[in-house]
C-alpha positions as CSV (number, residue, x, y, z in Angstrom):
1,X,2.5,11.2,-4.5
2,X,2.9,10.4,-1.0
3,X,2.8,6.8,0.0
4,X,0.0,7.3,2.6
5,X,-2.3,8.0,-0.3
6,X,-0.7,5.6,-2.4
7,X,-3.2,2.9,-0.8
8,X,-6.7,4.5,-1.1
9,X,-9.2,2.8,-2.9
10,X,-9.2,4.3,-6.9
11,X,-12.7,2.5,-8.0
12,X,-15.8,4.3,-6.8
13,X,-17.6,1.8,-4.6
14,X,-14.5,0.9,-2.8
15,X,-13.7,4.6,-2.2
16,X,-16.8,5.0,-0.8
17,X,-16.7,1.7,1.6
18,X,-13.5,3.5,2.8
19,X,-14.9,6.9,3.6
20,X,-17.8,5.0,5.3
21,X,-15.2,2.9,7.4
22,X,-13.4,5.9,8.5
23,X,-16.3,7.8,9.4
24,X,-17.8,4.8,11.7
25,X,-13.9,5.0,13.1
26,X,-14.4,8.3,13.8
27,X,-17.8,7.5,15.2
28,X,-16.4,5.2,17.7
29,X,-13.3,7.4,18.8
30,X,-16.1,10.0,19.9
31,X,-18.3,7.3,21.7
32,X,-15.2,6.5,23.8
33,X,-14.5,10.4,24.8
34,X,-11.5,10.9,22.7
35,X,-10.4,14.3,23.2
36,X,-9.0,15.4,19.5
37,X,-10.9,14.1,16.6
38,X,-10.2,14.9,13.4
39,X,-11.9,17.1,11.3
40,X,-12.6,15.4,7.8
41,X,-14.5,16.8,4.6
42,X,-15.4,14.6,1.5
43,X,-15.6,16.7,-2.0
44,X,-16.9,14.2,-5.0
45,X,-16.1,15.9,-8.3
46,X,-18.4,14.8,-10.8
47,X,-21.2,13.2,-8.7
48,X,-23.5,13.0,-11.8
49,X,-21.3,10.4,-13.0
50,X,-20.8,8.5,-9.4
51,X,-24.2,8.3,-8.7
52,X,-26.3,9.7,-12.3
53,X,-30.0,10.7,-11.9
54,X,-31.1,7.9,-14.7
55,X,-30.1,5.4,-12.0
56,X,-27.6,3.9,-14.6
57,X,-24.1,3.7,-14.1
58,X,-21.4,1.6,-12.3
59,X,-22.5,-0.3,-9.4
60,X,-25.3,1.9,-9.0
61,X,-27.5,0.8,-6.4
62,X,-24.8,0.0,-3.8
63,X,-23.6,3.5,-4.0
64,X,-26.6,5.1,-3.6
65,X,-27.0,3.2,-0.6
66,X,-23.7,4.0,0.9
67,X,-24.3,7.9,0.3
68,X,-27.5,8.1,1.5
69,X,-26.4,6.4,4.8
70,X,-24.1,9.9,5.5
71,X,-27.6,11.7,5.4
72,X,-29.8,9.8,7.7
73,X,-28.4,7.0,9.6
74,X,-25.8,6.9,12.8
75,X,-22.8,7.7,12.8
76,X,-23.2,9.9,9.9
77,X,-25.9,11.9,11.2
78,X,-24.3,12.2,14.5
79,X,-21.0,13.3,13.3
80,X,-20.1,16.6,12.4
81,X,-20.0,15.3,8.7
82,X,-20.7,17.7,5.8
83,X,-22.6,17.1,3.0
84,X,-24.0,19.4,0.1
């Protein structure tokens, strides 16, 4: 494993917080004019367990939270940020 991915987060909710940091970083980069931004894409594998439809699970309500913000609220929603 390279050691640039040897510090992500491995626990759900902190993995999120991290994509939600980077994403306001990217956020401000473009406010400021910055010529090359990167392009990023998130894929969740098993989502159903991340975020279940029974509203149990690990930590559920703060994740929910943090996923819906990439569907509605700024930066997410003025990003070029995809989600399915």
């Amino acid at each position: 494993m390279p050691s640039s991915l040897r510090n992500l987060p491995l626990e759900p909710l902190e993995a999120v917080r991290f994509i939600n940091r980077y994403a306001r970083y990217l956020a401000n980069l473009r406010a400021v004019k910055r010529q090359e931004i990167p392009s990023v894409a998130v894929l969740v594998r098993g989502a159903d367990q991340l975020l279940p439809a029974d509203g149990q699970g690990f930590q559920h309500g703060s994740l929910t939270c943090l996923v819906r913000d990439w569907g509605l609220s700024s930066p997410f929603s003025l990003l070029p940020f995809v989600r399915a």
